[in-house]
C-alpha positions as CSV (number, residue, x, y, z in Angstrom):
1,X,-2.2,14.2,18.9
2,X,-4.2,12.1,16.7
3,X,-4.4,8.6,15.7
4,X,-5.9,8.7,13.0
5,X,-4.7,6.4,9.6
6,X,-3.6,8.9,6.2
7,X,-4.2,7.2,3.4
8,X,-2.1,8.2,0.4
9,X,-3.0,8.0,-3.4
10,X,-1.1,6.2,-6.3
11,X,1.2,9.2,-7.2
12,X,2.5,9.6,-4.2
13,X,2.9,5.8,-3.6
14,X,4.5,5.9,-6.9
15,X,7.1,8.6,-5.8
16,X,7.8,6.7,-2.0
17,X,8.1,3.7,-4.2
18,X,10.1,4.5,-7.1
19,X,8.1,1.5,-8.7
20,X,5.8,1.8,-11.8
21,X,2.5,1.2,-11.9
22,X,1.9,-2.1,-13.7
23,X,4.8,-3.8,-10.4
24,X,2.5,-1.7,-8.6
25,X,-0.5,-4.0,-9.4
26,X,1.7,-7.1,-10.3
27,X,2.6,-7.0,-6.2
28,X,-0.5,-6.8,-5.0
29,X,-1.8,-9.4,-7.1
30,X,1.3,-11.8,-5.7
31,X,0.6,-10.9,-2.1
32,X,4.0,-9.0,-1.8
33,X,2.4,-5.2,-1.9
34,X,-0.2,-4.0,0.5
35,X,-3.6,-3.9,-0.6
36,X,-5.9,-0.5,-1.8
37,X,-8.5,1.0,0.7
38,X,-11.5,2.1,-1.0
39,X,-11.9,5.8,-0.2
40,X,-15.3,6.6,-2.8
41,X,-16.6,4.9,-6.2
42,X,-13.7,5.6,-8.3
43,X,-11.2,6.4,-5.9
44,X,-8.8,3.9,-4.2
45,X,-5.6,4.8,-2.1
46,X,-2.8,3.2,0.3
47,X,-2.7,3.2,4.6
48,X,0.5,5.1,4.7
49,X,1.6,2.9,7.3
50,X,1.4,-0.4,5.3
51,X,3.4,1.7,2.7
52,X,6.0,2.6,5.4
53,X,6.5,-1.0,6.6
54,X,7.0,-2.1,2.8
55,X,9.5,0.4,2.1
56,X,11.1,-0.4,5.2
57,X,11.7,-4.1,4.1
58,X,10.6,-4.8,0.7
59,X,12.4,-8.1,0.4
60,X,9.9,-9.4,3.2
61,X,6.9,-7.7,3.1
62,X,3.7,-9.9,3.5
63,X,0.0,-9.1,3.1
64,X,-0.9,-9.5,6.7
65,X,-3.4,-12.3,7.3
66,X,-6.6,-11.7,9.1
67,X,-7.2,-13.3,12.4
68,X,-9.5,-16.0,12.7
């Protein structure tokens, strides 16, 4: 079995979600929405498992903090 990370793009984020875009951006901005991956030069998308643990508790959600 693999390991490996999916990353998802904004329409299906939006669809998990059921948010818009602009709270989309608004909660990353505030800390409260996990942050986009760069996948090319125009092209942006989600770690499906940051996604999951948002939509598994909204209300607490985070932006994890890197260790120093």
């Amino acid at each position: 079995m693999s390991n490996t990370e999916r990353i998802i793009r904004l329409k299906t984020v939006l669809d998990r979600t059921g948010l818009s875009r602009s709270t989309i951006y608004r909660k990353i901005a505030e800390g409260t929405f996990p942050s986009q991956v760069k996948i090319s030069v125009h092209g942006a998308g989600w770690h499906e498992s940051a996604i999951n643990r948002w939509i598994a508790d909204p209300a607490h959600y985070r932006e994890e903090e890197p260790a120093e």
